[in-house]
C-alpha positions in Angstrom: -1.2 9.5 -22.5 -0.7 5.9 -23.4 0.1 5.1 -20.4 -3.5 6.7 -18.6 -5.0 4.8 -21.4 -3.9 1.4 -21.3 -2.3 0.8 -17.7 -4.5 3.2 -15.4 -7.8 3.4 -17.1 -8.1 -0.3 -16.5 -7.1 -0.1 -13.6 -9.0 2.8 -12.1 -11.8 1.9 -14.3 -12.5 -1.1 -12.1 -12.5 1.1 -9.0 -15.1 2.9 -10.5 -16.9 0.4 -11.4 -16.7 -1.2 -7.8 -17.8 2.4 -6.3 -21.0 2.5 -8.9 -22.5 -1.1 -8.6 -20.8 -2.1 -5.1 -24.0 -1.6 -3.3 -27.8 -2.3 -2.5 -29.8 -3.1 -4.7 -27.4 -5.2 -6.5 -24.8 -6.4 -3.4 -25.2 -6.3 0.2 -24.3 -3.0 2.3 -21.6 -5.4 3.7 -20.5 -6.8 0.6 -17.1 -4.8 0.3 -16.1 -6.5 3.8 -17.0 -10.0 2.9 -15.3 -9.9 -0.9 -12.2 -8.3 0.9 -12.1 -11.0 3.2 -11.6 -13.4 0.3 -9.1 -10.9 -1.4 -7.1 -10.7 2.4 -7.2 -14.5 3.1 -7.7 -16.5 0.5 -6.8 -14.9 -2.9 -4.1 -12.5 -2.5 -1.9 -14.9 -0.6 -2.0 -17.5 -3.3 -1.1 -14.5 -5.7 1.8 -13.0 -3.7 3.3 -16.9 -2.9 3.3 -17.6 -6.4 5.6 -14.5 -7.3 7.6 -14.9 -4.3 8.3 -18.9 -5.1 9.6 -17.9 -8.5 12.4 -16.2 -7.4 15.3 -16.0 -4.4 16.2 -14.0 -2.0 17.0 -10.2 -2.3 20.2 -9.4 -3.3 22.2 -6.0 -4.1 20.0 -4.1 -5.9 16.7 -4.9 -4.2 18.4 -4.2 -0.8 19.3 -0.9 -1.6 15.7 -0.2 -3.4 14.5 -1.1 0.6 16.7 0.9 2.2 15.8 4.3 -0.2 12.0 3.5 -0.1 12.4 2.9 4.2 15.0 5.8 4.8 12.3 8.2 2.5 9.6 7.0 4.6 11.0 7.6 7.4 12.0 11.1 7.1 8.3 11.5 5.7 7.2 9.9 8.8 9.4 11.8 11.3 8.2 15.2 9.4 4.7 14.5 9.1 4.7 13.6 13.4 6.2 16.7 13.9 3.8 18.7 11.7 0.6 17.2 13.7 2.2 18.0 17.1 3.6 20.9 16.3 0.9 23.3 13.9 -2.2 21.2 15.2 -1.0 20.1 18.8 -2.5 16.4 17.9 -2.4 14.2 20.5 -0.2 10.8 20.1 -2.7 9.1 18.7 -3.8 12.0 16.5 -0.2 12.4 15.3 0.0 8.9 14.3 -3.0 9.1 12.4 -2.2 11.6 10.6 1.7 10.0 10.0 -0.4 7.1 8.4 -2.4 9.0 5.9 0.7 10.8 4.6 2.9 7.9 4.2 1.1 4.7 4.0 0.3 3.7 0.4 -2.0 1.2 -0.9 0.0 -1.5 -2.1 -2.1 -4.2 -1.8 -5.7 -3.3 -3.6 -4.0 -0.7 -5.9 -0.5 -1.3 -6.3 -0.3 -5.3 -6.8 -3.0 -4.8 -10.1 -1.2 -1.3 -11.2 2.4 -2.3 -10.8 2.2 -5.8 -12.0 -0.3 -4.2 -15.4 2.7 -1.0 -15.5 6.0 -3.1 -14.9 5.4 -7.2 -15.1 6.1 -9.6 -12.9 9.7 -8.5 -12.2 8.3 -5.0 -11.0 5.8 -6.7 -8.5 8.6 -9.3 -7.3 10.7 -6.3 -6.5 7.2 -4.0 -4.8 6.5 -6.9 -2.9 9.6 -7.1 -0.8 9.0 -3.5 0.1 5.2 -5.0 1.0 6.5 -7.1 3.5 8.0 -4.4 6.3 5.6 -2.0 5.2 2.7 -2.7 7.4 4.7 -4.2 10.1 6.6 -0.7 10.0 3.8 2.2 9.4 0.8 0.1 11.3 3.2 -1.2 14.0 4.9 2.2 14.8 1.4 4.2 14.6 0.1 1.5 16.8 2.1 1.6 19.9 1.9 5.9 19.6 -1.8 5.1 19.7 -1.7 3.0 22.8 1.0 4.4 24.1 -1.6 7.5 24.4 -4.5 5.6 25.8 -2.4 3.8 28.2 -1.1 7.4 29.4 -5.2 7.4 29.9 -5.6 4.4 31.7 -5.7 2.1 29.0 -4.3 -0.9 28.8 -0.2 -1.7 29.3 2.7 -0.3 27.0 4.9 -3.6 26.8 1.4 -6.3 26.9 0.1 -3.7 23.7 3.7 -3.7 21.8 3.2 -7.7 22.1 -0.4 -8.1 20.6 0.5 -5.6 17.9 3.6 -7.8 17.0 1.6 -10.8 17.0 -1.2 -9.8 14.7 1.7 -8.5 12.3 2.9 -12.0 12.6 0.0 -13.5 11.5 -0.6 -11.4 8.9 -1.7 -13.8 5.5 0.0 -10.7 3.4 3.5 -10.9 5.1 3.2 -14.8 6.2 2.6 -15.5 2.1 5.6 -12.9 1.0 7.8 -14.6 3.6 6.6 -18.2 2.9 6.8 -17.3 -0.9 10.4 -15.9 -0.6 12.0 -18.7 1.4 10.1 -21.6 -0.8 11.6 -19.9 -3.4 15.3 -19.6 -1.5 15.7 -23.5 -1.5 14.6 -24.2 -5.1 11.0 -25.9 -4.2 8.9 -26.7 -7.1 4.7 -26.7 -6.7 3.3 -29.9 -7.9 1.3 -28.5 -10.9 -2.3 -29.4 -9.7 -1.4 -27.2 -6.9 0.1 -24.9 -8.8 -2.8 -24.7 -11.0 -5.6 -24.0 -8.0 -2.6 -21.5 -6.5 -2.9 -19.8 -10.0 -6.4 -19.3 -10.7 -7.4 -18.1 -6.9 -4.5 -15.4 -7.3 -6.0 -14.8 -10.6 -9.0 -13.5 -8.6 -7.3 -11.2 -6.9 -6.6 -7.9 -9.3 -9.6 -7.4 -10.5 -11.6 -8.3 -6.9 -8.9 -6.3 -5.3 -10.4 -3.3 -7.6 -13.9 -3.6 -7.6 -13.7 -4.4 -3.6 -11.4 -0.8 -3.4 -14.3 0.9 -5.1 -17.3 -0.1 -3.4 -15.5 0.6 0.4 -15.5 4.0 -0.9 -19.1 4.0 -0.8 -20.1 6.5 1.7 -16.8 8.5 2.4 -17.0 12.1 2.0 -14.5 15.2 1.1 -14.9 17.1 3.0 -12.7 19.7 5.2 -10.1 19.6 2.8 -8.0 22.6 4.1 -5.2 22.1 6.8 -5.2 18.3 8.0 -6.9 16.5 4.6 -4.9 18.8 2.2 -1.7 17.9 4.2 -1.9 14.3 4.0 -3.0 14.5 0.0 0.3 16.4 -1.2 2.8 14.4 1.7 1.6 10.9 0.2 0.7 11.9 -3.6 3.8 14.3 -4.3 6.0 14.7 -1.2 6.5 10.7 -0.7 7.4 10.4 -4.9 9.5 13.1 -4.7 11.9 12.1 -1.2 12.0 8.4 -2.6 13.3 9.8 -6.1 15.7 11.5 -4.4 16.9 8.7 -2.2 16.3 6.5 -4.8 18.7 8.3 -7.9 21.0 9.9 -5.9 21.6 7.9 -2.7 21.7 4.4 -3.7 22.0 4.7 -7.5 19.0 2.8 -7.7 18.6 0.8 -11.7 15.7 2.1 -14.0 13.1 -0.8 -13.2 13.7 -0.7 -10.0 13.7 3.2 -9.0 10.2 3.0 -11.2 9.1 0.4 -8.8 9.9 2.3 -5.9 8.7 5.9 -6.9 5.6 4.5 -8.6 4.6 2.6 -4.8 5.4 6.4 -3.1 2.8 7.6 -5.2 -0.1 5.1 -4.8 -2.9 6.7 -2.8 -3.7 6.1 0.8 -4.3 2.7 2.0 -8.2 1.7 3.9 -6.1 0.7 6.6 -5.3 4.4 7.7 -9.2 4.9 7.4 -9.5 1.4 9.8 -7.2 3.3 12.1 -9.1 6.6 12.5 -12.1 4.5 13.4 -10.4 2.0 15.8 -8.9 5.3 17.9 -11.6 7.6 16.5 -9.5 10.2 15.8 -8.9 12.5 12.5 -12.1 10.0 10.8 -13.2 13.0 8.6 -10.1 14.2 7.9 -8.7 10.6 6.4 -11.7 9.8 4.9 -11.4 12.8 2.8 -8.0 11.9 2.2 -8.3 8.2 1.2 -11.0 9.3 -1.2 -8.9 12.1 -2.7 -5.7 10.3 -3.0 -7.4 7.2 -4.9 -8.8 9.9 -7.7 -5.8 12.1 -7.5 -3.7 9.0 -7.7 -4.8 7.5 -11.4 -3.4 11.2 -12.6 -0.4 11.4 -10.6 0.8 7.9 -10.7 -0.1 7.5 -14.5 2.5 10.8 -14.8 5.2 8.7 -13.1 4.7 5.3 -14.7 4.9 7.6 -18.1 7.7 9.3 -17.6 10.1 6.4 -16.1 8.2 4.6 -19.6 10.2 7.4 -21.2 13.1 7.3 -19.5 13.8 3.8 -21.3 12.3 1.2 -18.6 9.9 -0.5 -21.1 12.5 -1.6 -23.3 14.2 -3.4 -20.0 10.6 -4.9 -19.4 9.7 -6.3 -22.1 13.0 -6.8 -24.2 
C-alpha cells in the first residue's frame, strides 16, 4: 500500500490530471502532439544523456538483465503472432499489430517517471539500456510484417521498406541520446557545468510533461470490444510479459534483486501510444488497441504498484537507498 501511495499515485495522478484538463477550453485539441514533441526532441534526450553520461558501458549483470527481458519478449512475441494468425486468421499486418499491443511497453512516458520515482537513478540507468533495442526491435520487426503485407498488395518494395525503417530507427532522438549518453560516458567525458546545468533543467521537464502529455492523448480513446482481441493484448502485456521475464529473469540468468525489479517492473508497464500510432498508420486492429492502451495504462498503476511492492519486500530498497 505504500508503495500505490507514494510511488504510483504520483505518478498516475499526473496522467489523470493530463487526461482531465488536457483539452479545449483550457489547451488546444492538438496540444498533446505539440507538448510531446518537446518531451520526444528536446526534453527527454537531455534527460536520458544525462544518465547515460554518468556511467559506462554494460557489463555482466546488465548483459544478462538484456538477454532475459529480449529472450521473454521474444517468446511473447513469437506466441502472440501465432495466436493472431492462428484463432483470428489476421493478416500480416494485423498479426503485427496485435504482437505490438501485447509486448510493447511504455517505457518512455510511464516507465522513465515510475522507475526512476520506484528504483533511483541506478534502476533507470539499467531500464534505459533495455530502452535502446526496444523500439528498434518491436517497431522494426512489426514494421517490415506490415509492409511486407502491403508490398504482397502492391505496395511499395520489401528490401527499399526494411531500409527506411532502419533509418528512422537510426535517427531516433531516444536511441541516438541513450547511445550518445552511453559512449560519452564510456571514455570518461565531463559536461562543462553551464551545460550541464541547461542539460539538467530541460530533462527536469520531462517526468512530469511526459505524464500530463500521456493523459491528455488519451483523450478520446474508447473501451470498447474488450472480449477476444483487446482482452488478449491486456493480460499478454499486464501479466503474461511480468510473469515470462520473472521467469527468465530468476531462474535463467540469476538476475540480482535491483536489477530483476528493473526488468519485471518494465514487462508490466502498460502499452505504449506507439502501438496505437501503428493501428492508425496500417489501419488495422485501431479499436481493438485503443481499448487496450487505455486499459493497460489504468490496469497498470494496480498491477505495477503490486510488483514494485513486492520486489520492495523482497529486500531491494535497502540495496537502493543504503
Amino acid at each position: 500500500m505504500e508503495t500505490i501511495v507514494n510511488v504510483i499515485l504520483p505518478v498516475f495522478g499526473l496522467v489523470a490530471i493530463g487526461f482531465i484538463t488536457g483539452r479545449p477550453p483550457l489547451f488546444q485539441a492538438d496540444f498533446a502532439r505539440s507538448l510531446s514533441n518537446f518531451i520526444f526532441y528536446l526534453a527527454l534526450p537531455c534527460l536520458l544523456f544525462r544518465s547515460m553520461a554518468a556511467r559506462g558501458l554494460p557489463h555482466g549483470d546488465e548483459l544478462n538483465l538484456m538477454a532475459a527481458y529480449y529472450l521473454a519478449l521474444t517468446v511473447l512475441m513469437l506466441g502472440s503472432f501465432l495466436y493472431a494468425r492462428q484463432v483470428h486468421r489476421e493478416s500480416l499486418a494485423g498479426a503485427a499489430t496485435l504482437m505490438l499491443g501485447a509486448s510493447f511497453s511504455n517505457t518512455v512516458l510511464v516507465g522513465v517517471p515510475l522507475i526512476l520515482a520506484a528504483y533511483g537513478q541506478a534502476g533507470l540507468q539499467q531500464m534505459l539500456l533495455l530502452v535502446t533495442c526496444h523500439s528498434a526491435y518491436l517497431l522494426g520487426g512489426a514494421t517490415v510484417l506490415a509492409e511486407a503485407s502491403r508490398a504482397a498488395q502492391g505496395g511499395a518494395g520489401f528490401l527499399r521498406i526494411t531500409m527506411q525503417t532502419a533509418g528512422a530507427l537510426a535517427r531516433n532522438p531516444v536511441i541516438v541520446s541513450i547511445l550518445a549518453g552511453l559512449a560519452f560516458g564510456s571514455v570518461g567525458g565531463t559536461i562543462p557545468v553551464p551545460l550541464d546545468n541547461i542539460i539538467r533543467m530541460l530533462g527536469d521537464a520531462a517526468v512530469p510533461c511526459s505524464l500530463f502529455a500521456l493523459g491528455a492523448s488519451l483523450v478520446g480513446l474508447e473501451a470498447r470490444g474488450l472480449l477476444g482481441r483487446t482482452s488478449m493484448m491486456v493480460v499478454a502485456k499486464l501479466l503474461v510479459l511480468p510473469a515470462l521475464v520473472f521467469v527468465s529473469g530468476r531462474y535463467i540468468f540469476d538476475l540480482p534483486p535491483l536489477t530483476l525489479a528493473v526488468a519485471v517492473t518494465t514487462a508490466s508497464l502498460p502499452s505504449g501510444m506507439n502501438v496505437f500510432l501503428f493501428a492508425q498508420r496500417y489501419q488495422t486492429l485501431v479499436s481493438p488497441v485503443a481499448s487496450a492502451t487505455l486499459l493497460t495504462t489504468l490496469l497498470s498503476a494496480l498491477v505495477t504498484g503490486l510488483i514494485i511492492e513486492y520486489f520492495r519486500a523482497a529486500t531491494v530498497v535497502p540495496l537502493l537507498h543504503g
